[in-house]
C-alpha positions in Angstrom: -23.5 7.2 39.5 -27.1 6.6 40.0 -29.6 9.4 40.1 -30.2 8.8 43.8 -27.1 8.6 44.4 -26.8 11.4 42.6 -29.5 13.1 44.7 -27.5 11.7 47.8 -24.1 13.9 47.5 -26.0 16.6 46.1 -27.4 16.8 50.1 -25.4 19.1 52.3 -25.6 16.3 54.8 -23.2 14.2 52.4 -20.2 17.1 52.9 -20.6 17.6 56.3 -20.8 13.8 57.1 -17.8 12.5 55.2 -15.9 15.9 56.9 -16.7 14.9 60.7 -15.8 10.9 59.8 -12.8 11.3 57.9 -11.4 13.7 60.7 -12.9 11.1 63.3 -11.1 8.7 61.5 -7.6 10.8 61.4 -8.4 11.5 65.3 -8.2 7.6 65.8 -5.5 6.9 64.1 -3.3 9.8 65.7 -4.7 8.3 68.9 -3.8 4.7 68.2 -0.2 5.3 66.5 0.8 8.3 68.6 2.5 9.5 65.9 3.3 13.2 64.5 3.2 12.0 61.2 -0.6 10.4 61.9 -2.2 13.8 61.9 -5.7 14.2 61.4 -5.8 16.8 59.3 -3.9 15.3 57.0 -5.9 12.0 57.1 -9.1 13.6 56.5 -8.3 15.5 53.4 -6.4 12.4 51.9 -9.8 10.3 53.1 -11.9 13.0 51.3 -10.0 13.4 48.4 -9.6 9.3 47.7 -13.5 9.5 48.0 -14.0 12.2 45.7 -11.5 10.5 43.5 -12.6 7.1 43.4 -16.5 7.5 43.1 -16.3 10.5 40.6 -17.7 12.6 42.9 -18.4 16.7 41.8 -16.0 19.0 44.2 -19.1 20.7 43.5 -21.4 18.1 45.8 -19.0 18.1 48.5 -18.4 21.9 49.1 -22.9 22.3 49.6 -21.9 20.3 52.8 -18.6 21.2 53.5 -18.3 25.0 53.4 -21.1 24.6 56.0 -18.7 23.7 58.4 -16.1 26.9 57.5 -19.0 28.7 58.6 -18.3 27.5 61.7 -14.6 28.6 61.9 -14.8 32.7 62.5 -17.1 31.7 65.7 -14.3 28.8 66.6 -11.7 31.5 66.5 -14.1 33.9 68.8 -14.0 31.1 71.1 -9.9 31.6 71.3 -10.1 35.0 73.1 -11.4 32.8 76.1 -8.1 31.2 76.2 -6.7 34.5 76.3 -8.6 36.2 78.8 -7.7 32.9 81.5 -4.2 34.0 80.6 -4.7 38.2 80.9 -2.3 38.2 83.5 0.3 37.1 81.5 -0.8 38.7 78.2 0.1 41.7 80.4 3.3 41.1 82.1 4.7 40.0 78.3 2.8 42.3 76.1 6.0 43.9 75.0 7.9 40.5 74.4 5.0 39.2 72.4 4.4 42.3 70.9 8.3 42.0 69.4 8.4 38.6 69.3 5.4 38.8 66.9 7.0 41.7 64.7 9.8 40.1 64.6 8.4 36.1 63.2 6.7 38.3 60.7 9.4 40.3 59.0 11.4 37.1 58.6 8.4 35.1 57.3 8.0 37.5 54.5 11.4 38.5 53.9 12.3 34.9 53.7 9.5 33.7 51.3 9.8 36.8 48.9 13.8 35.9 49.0 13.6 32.5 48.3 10.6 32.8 46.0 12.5 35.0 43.7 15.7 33.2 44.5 13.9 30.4 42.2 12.4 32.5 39.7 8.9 32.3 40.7 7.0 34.6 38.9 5.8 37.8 40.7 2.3 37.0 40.8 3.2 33.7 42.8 5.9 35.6 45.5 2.6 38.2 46.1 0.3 35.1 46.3 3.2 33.3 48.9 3.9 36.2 51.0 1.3 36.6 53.5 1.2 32.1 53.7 1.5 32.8 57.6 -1.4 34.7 58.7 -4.6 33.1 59.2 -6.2 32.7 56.2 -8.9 35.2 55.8 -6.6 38.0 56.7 -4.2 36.4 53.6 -6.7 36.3 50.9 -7.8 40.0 51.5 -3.9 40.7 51.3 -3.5 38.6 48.3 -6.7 40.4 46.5 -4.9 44.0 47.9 -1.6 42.7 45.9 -2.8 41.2 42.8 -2.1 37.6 43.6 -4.1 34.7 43.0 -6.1 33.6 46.4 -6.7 29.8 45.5 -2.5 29.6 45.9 -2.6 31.9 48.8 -5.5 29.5 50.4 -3.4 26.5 49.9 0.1 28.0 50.8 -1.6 29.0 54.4 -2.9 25.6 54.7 0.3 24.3 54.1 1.5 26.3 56.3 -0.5 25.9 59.2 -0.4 21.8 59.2 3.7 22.1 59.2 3.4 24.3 62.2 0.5 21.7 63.6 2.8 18.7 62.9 6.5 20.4 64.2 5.2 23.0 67.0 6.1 19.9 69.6 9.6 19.3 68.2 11.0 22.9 67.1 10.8 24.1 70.7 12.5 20.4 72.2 15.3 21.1 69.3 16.2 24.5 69.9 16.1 24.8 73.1 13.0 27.1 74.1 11.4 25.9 77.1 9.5 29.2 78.0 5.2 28.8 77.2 5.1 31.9 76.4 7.8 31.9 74.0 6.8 28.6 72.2 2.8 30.3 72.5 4.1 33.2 70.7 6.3 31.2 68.2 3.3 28.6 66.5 1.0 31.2 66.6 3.2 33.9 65.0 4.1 31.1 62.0 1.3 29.1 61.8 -1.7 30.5 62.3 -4.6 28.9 63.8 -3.6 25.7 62.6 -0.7 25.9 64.5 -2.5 27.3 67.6 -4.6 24.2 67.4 -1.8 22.0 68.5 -0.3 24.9 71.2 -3.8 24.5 72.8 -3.2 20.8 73.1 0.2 21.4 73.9 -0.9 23.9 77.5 -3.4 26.7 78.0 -0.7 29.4 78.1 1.0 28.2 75.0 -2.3 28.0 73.6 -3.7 31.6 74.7 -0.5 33.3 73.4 -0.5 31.0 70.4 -4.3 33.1 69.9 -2.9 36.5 70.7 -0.2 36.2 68.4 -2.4 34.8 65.3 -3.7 39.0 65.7 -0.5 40.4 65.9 1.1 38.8 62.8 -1.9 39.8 61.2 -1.6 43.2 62.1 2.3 43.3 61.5 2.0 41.1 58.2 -0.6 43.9 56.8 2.1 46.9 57.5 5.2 44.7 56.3 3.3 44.0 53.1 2.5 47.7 52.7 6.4 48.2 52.1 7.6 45.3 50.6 5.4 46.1 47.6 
């Protein structure tokens, strides 16, 4: 590459422009197929990875633009409690449901991941890098760091995570039968984080405000379930 080039995704412009139009271009797409599987999340990190990729480009270069924008996110998830407050009414009436409902989506998603995890001989540092995948992910890597695990697999495992929830959180409820908001709310956000609450938002304002609660319960459960299971 060229040394203005070089000079050129060296700028934090570069990251944070090849972000907003590789999700733009996911957003299209998703538009224009209507499909689960077209979802933009996942077509912007393939779009910024095959750019990376094909011009040779430092991760480096990209992350001065593009951990810009994850400054953004703790404000983003501020902006959640609105959702919440429009909803206080309910968030009330169910405070006990959601407040089960939470503990119990977070004792099987760790139970279930240090089972199976073991079940397949992971090594230990991997099953106490995997077992808080469901909470959002800053709460996660201070978990990880609390256990001894490695955060990069942590990060990537909550990722993971979240976009399966993001991708599913329309069909699991359709396929078992739940046809409560509140319910399904409580469900994403209890296994999928803010990710998932992304698409309960888009799914109705109650799913998505109980979605948010939730994403603070888990945390909070996740963080005393951890305590014992280790």
């Amino acid at each position: 590459m060229s040394s203005s080039g070089d000079s050129a995704v060296a700028d934090p412009l570069f990251g944070i422009t090849l972000s907003i139009i590789a999700f733009a271009i996911g957003t299209w797409v998703r538009n224009k197929t209507r499909s689960a599987l077209a979802n933009p999340l996942i077509i912007a990190m393939a779009l910024v990875i095959l750019v990376l990729v094909i011009f040779d480009i430092p991760l480096e270069s990209y992350e001065a633009g593009g951990s810009f924008i994850s400054f953004f996110l703790p404000p983003v998830t501020a902006v959640l409690a609105l959702s919440v407050y429009r909803q206080r009414k309910i968030l009330r009436a169910y405070l006990i449901p959601i407040g089960a409902g939470t503990l119990a989506g977070s004792i099987v998603a760790v139970v279930s991941t240090i089972f199976f995890s073991r079940l397949f001989g992971l090594e230990e540092i991997v099953v106490r890098s995997l077992a808080s995948k469901s909470v959002t992910a800053a709460v996660a890597v201070a978990l990880t760091d609390r256990l001894g695990g490695v955060p990069a697999l942590t990060v990537a495992s909550t990722v993971i995570t979240g976009m399966a929830g993001n991708i599913l959180a329309p069909y699991l409820g359709k396929i078992f039968g739940v046809t409560d908001k509140v319910a399904n709310g409580v469900g994403i956000g209890t296994s999928s984080h803010a990710l998932g609450t992304s698409k309960a938002l888009e799914l109705g304002e109650i799913e998505g405000s109980m979605s948010s609660i939730s994403i603070s319960f888990s945390a909070l459960w996740t963080t005393l379930i951890l305590a014992f299971a280790f």
